[in-house]
LUMZAGU-67687 format. One line per field, with one value per residue (C-alpha): residue number from 1; z, y, x. Coordinates in Angstrom, 1 decimal. Layout:
N
num <- c(NUM, ...);
pz <- c(Z, ...);
py <- c(Y, ...);
px <- c(X, ...);
This chain:
288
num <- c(1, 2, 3, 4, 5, 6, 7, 8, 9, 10, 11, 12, 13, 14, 15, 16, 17, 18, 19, 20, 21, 22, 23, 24, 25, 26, 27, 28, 29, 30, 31, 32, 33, 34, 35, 36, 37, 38, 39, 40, 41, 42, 43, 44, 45, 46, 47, 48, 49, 50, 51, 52, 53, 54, 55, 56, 57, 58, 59, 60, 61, 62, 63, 64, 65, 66, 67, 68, 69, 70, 71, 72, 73, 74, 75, 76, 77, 78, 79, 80, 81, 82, 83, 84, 85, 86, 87, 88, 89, 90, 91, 92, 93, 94, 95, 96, 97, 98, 99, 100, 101, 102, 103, 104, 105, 106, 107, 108, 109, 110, 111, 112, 113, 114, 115, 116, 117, 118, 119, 120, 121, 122, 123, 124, 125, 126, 127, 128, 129, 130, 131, 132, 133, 134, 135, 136, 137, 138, 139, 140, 141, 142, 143, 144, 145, 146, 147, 148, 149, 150, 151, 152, 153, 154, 155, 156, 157, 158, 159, 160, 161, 162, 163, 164, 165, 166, 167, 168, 169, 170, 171, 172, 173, 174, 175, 176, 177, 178, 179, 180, 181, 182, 183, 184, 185, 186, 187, 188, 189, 190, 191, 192, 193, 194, 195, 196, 197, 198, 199, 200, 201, 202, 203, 204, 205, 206, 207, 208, 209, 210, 211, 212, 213, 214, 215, 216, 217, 218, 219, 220, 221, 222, 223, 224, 225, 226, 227, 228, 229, 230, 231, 232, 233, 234, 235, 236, 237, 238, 239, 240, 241, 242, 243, 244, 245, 246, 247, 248, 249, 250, 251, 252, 253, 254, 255, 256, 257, 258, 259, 260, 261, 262, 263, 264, 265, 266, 267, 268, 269, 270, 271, 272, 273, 274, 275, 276, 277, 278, 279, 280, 281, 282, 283, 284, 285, 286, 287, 288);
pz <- c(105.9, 105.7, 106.1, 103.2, 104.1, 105.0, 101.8, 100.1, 102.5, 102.6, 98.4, 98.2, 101.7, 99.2, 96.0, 98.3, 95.5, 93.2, 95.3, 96.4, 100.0, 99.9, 99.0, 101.7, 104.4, 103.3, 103.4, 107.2, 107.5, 106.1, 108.7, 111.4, 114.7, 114.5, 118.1, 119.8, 122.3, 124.8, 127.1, 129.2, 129.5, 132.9, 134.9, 135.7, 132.8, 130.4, 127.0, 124.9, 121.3, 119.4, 116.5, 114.9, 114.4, 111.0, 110.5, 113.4, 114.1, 117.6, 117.6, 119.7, 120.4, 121.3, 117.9, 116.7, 119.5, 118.8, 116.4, 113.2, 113.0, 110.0, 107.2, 104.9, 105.7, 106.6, 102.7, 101.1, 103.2, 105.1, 103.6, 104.5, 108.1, 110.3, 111.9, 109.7, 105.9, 104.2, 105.6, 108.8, 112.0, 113.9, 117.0, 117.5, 120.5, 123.3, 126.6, 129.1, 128.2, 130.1, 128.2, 127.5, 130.6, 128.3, 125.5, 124.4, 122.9, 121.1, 120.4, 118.3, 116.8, 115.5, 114.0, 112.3, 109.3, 110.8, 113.0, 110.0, 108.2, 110.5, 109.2, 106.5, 108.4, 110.9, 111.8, 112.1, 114.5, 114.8, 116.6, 118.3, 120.1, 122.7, 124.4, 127.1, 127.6, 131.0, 130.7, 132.9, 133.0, 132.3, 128.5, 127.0, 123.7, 121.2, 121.6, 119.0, 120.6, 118.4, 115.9, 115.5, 115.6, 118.6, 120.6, 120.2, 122.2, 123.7, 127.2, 127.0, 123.9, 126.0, 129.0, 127.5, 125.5, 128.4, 130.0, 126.7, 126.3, 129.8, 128.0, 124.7, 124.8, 125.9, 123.3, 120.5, 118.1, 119.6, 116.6, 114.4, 116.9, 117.4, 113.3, 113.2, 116.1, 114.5, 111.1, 112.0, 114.3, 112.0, 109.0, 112.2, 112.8, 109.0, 108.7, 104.3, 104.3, 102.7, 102.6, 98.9, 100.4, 102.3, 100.8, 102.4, 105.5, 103.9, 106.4, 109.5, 108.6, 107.2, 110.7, 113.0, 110.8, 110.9, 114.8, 115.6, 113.5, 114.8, 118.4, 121.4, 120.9, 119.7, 120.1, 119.2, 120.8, 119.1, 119.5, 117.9, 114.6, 115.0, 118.0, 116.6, 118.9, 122.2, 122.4, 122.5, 120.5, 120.6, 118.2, 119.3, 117.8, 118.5, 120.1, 123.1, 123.2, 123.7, 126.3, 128.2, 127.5, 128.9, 128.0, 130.6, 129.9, 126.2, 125.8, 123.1, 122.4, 120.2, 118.8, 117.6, 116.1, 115.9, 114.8, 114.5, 118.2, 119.2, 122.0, 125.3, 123.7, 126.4, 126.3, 126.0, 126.1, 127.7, 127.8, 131.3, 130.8, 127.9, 127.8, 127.5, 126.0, 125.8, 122.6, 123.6, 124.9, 127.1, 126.0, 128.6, 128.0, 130.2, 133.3, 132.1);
py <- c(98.3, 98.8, 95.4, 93.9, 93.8, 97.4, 98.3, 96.6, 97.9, 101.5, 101.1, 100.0, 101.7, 103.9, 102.0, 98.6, 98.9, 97.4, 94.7, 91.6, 90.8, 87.9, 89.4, 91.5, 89.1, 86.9, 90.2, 90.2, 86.8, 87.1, 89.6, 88.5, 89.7, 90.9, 93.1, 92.2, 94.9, 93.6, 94.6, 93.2, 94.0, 93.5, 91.5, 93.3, 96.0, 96.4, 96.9, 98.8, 98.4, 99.7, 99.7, 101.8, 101.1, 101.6, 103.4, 101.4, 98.4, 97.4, 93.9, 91.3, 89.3, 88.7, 87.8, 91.4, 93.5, 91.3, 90.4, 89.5, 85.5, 86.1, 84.0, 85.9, 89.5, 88.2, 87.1, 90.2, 93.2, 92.6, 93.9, 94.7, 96.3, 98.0, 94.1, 91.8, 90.3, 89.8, 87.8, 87.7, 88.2, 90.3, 92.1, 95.7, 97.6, 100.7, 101.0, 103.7, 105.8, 108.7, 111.7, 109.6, 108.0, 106.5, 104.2, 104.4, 107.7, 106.7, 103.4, 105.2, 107.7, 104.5, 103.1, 106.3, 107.5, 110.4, 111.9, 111.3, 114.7, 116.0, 119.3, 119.0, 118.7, 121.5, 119.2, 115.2, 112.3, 108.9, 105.8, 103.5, 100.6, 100.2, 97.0, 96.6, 93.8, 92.6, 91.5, 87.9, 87.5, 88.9, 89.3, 89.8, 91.4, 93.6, 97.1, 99.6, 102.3, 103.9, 106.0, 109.5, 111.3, 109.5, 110.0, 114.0, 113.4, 110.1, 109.1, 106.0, 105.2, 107.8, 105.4, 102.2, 103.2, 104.6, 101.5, 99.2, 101.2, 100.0, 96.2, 97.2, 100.2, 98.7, 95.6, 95.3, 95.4, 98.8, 100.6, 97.6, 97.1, 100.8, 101.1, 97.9, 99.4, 103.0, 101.4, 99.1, 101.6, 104.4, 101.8, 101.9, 105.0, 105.8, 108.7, 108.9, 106.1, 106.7, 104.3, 102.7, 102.6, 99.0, 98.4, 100.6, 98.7, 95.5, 96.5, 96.5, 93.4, 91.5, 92.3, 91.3, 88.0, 86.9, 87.7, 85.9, 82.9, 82.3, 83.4, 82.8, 86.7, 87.0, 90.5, 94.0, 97.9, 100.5, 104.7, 105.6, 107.6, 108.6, 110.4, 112.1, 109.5, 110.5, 107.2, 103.7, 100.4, 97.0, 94.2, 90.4, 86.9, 85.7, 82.6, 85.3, 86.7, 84.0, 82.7, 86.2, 88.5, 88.2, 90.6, 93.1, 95.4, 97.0, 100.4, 101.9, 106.2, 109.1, 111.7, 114.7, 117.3, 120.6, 124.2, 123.3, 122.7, 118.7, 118.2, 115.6, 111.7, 109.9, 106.6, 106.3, 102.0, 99.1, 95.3, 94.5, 90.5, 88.9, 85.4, 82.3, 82.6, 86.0, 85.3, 87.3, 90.3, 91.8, 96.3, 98.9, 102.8, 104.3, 106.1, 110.2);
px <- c(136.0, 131.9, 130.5, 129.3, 125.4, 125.0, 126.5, 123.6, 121.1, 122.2, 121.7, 118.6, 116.9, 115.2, 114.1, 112.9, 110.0, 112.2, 114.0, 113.2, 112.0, 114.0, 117.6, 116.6, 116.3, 119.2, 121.3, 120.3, 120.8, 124.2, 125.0, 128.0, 128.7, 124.9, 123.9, 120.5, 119.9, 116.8, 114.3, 111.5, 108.3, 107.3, 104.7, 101.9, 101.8, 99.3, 99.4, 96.7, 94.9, 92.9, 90.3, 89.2, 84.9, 83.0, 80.1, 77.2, 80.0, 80.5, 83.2, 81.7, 84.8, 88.3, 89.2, 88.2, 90.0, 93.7, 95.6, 94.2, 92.4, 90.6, 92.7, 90.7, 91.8, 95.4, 95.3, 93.3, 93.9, 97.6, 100.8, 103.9, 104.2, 107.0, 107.4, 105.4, 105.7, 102.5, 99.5, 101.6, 99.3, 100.6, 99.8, 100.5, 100.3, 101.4, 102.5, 103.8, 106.3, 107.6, 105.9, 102.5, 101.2, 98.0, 99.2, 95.4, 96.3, 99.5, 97.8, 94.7, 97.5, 99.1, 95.1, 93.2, 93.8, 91.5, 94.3, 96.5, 94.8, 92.9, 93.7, 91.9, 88.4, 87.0, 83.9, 84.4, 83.9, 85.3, 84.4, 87.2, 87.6, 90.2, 91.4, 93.7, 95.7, 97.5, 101.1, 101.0, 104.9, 107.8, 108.0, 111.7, 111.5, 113.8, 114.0, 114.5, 116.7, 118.8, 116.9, 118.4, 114.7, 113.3, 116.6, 116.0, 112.6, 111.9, 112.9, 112.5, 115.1, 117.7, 117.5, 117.4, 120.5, 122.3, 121.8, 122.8, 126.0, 126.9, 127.1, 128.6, 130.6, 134.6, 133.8, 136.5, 133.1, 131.5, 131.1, 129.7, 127.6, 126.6, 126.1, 123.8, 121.5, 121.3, 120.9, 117.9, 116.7, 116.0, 114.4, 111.5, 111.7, 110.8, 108.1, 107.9, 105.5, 102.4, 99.2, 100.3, 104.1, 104.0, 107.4, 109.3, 108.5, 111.2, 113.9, 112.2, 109.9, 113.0, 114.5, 111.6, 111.3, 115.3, 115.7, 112.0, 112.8, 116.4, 116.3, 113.6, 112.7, 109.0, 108.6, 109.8, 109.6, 110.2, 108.9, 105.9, 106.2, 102.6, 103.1, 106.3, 108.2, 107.3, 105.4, 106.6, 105.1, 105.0, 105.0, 104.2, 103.6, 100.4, 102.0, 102.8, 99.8, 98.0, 100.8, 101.2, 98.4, 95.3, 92.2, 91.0, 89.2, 87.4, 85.6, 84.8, 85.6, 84.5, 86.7, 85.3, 86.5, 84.1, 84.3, 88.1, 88.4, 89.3, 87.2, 88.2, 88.5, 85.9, 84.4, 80.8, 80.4, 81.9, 82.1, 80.9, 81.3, 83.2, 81.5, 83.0, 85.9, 86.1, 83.7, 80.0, 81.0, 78.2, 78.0, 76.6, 76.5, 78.5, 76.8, 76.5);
């Protein structure tokens, strides 16, 4: 017998335009037996960020390198995202995975709108600011590991499964278990989301939200849909960041794009003293 909340979901996974957030999270609420596969993010990692610059802007400040303070933009500019409900802060991220050994390029994947049609331009340029961001203690966080598309190419997800099965796999609820993960997992994983298409990120929002609100989890992984899945992502509260992250190092890099040929991303500034409070960063040209 199909439980009773992925029947609703499954109905509505693609008209979420049309239904309530709310329903949606109470559905998940509803949900027994529910399967919380984890993972830690270790001591001593780093995470990475970026920015992407307009047109002459250089960001001065912590504040504009994390997650967003700005109660003004949280209330104008921020919808729904793959873990946050509207004017949620929220801090997105990338780390190390097997096939990309610098998050900074699945991390500015994940931030320009650039990359996103870059087809479409023989000759163009883009500024970006990246900020990396030193894991202080072990973080332990939700992983997304189940998504059909990322398991055809991601290493990470293949291990980390291999490694939840070991837990899960002789329990009389397996299968529910294994449903729920692919389920969720793939609502993550979604690629048919366009700019004006927030909504379809309800699912994986309503998710983050129930398990951060009713468990001491207050962050998500998941692979990067931006870099076809061969990168891996990261969602945190701020109330982690702020606990476990500290700020090392910002730089800021040019993509160009000329004659049709992408030429080498390589930074050409960066923050050689942050200031009190990380709040007056201090910018130097990079030596030639």
């Amino acid at each position: 017998m199909k439980n009773p909340t992925f029947t609703f979901l499954e109905q509505i996974k693609d008209n979420l335009e049309y239904v309530d957030y709310k329903m949606i999270y109470q559905s998940i609420a509803d949900l027994k037996d529910k399967f919380v596969p984890t993972a830690l993010i270790k001591k001593g990692f780093f995470i990475d960020r970026v920015r992407v610059n307009k047109t002459g802007e250089i960001f001065s400040n912590i504040e504009q390198v994390s997650y967003i303070h700005d109660k003004n933009k949280l209330e104008k500019l921020v919808n729904f995202g793959r873990a946050n409900e509207p004017k949620q802060s929220i801090f997105y991220g990338s780390i190390i995975s097997p096939k990309i050994p610098h998050p900074r390029i699945v991390a500015y994947f994940e931030t320009s709108e650039l990359i996103k049609e870059l087809d479409k331009h023989d000759n163009v340029e883009e500024v970006f600011t990246l900020s990396r961001w030193t894991i202080l203690e072990d973080i332990e966080i939700v992983e997304m590991i189940f998504s059909d598309e990322a398991l055809k190419v991601n290493d990470y997800i293949k291990q980390s499964l291999e490694h939840q099965m070991k837990n899960y796999k002789d329990l009389p609820l397996a299968d529910h278990y294994e449903f729920q993960g692919k389920f969720f997992s793939n609502e993550f994983a979604r690629a048919d989301i366009k700019n004006n298409e927030s909504f379809k990120y309800k699912i994986s929002a309503a998710y983050s939200n129930y398990i951060w609100k009713n468990s001491r989890l207050k962050g998500i992984t998941y692979p990067s849909v931006a870099s076809n899945y061969f990168g891996q992502n990261v969602a945190l509260l701020p109330e982690i960041v702020d606990k476990f992250l500290k700020l090392e190092l910002v730089g800021m890099f040019k993509f160009e794009k000329k004659n049709g040929v992408n030429l080498p991303i390589a930074s050409f500034k960066h923050a050689t003293d942050f200031g009190d409070n990380c709040m007056n960063f201090k910018w130097v040209e990079n030596d030639s």
